[in-house]
N, C-alpha and C positions, 0 to 999 in steps of 0.2 A: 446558588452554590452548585457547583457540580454533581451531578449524580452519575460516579463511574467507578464501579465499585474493581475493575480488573483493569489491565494493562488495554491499551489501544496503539491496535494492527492499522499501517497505513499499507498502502498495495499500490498497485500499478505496474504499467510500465516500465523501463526504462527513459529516463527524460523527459516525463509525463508533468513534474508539476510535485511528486515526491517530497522533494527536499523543502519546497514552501509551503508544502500544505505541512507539514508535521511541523516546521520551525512556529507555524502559530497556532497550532493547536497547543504544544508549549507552553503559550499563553494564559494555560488554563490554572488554576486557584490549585496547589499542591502537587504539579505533575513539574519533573526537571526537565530543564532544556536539554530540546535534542541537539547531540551532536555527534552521533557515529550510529554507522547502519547496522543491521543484523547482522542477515545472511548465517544466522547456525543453528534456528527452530528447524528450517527444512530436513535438516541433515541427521533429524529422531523420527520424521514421517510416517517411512517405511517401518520402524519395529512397531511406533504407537500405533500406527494403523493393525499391524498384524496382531497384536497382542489386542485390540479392544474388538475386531475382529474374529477372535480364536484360531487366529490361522498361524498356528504354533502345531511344535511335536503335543503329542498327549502328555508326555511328562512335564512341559513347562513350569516350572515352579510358579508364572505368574498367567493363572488360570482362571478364580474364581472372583466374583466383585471385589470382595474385600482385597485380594494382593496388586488387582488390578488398578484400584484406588492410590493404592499404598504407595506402587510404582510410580504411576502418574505424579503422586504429589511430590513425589522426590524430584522428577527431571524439573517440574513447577518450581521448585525450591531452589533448584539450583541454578535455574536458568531466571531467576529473580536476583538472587544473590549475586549472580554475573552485572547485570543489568544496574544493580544500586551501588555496583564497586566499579563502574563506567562513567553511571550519570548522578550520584549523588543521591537518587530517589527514595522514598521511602519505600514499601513496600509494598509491589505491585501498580505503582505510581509513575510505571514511564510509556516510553514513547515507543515502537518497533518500529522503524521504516526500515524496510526490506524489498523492492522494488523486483520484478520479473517474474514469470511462471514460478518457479521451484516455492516460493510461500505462498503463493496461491492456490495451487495444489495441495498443500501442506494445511487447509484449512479444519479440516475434520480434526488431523491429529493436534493442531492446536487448541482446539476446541477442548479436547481432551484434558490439557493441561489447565487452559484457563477459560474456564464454562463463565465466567462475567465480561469475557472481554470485549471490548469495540472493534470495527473494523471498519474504516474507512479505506474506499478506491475511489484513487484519481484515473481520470480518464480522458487522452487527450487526441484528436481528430488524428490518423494515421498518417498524413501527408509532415503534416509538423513533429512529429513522436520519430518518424522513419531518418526525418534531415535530420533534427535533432541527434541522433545517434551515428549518424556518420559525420557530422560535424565534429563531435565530442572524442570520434575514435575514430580518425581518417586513417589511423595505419593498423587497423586493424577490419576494419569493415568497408574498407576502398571497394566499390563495385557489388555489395554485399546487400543491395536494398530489397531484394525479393527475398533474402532469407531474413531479414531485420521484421520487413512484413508480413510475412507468415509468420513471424515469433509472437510482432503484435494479436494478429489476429487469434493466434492460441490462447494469449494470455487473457486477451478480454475473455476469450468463449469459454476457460477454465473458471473465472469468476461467475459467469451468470451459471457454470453448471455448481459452482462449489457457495452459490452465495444464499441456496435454502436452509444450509445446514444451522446459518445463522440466522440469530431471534430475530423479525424488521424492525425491531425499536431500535437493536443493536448493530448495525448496519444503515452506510449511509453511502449513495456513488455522489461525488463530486465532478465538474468537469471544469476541467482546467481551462477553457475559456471562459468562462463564468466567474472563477476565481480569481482571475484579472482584470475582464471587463466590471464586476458587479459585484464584490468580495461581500458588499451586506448582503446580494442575495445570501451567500453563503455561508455568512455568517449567524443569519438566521434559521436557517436549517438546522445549522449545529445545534444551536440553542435550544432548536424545539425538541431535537433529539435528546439533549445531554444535561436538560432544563440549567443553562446557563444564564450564572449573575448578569446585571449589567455592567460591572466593571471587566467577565468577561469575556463580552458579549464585545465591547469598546477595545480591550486589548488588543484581542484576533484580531479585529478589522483594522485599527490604526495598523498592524504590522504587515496584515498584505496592500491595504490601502499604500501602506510607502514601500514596500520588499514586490516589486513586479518581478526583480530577475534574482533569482535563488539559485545559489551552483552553477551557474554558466560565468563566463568570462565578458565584462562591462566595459572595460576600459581598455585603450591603449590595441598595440598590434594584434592581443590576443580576441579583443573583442570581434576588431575588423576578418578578420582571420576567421573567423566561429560564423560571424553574421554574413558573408563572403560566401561561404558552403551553401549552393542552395542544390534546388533536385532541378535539374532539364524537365522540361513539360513533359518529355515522353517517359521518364523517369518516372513521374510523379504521376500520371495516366497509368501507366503500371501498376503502381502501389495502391491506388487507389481502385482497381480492379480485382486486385490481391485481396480486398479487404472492406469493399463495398457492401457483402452479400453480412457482415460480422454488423460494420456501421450499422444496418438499418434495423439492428436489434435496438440499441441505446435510448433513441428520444423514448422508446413506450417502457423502457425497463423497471422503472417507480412506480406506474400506474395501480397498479396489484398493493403494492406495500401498505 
């Protein structure tokens, strides 16, 4: 049986791997399928930050443990309530995928609201995260790979600065090659984290075992089209320059946990 007693934070990138890793975690015994992203915990941050901080006027009304509690549990409540008139969930029983810096950042003041929660980041080599997003949004990111890559690089490096704040039983980085190459690696890691059943321990894995491509375009013009987008060597010599010195944080990042 699962043991998750608050909502689970997935993270990442953009075009990391997101969208598959949360469709099977899913999978799990009492938690709704995901099917719509956040994108609007980040957007309380700044006041929950300052307010659990005390970096308020003196008169703040919301001052001492108590109101500060009191606060908190409201935005928790409401931002629950949103959440099970979306996905059907019970209470506290769903999924967050919110993918980019702004909820990575945002991790203390979620903390704040929901102190049980999980957090899972995916995390996908830069050369393939960087095409991938100019694939995805060629008219909007056409020529745009050094700022795509310095976004990566931020976003990884805001995690390993924001990922003490979380318990290590309740954190876990995943990497998106591994999650397609070896999905029982991955799916045993869960397990040992979140002491998962075996039926679903067998769920996760039948659904990345057969779901390789999640949110990208499979079939037909759009696929050739998507898969067609690659990066020029010197492009990708670049990016890979951009984001080297970040890389060679990741293999030893578990070791401590």
């Amino acid at each position: 049986m699962t043991e998750v007693a608050g909502p689970i934070f997935i993270m990442g990138f953009p075009r990391s791997g997101t969208s598959g890793l949360a469709s099977g975690i899913s999978q799990l015994q009492g938690f709704s399928d995901y099917n719509t992203e956040g994108h609007f915990l980040y957007l309380f941050a700044n006041a929950i930050d300052r307010i659990r901080e005390d970096h308020v006027n003196p008169n703040c009304v919301v001052r001492d443990a108590e109101s500060k509690a009191a606060f908190f549990q409201s935005i928790a409540d409401g931002a629950d309530a949103a959440y099970r008139v979306m996905t059907g969930a019970e209470r506290y029983q769903w999924i967050d995928k919110t993918p980019d810096i702004q909820q990575v950042e945002a991790i203390p003041a979620i903390l704040s609201l929901f102190p049980d929660s999980w957090f899972l980041y995916i995390y996908r080599d830069p050369v393939s995260a960087v095409r991938s997003n100019l694939a995805t949004w060629p008219d909007q990111l056409a020529g745009k790979h050094v700022e795509v890559a310095n976004r990566w690089v931020a976003c990884q490096r805001q995690w390993r600065a924001k990922r003490s704040a979380i318990a290590p039983e309740k954190r876990l980085e995943i990497y998106q090659s591994e999650l397609l190459a070896t999905p029982q690696k991955v799916t045993r890691a869960l397990a040992r984290k979140m002491n998962l059943s075996e039926e679903e321990i067998a769920n996760a894995l039948e659904f990345w075992s057969k779901n390789k491509r999640v949110n990208r375009p499979t079939e037909g013009d759009a696929a050739q089209v998507y898969d067609a987008r690659q990066l020029d060597d010197s492009v990708a010599q670049q990016v890979m320059e951009i984001c080297a010195a970040e890389v060679a944080h990741w293999p030893k990042l578990n070791k401590n946990d």
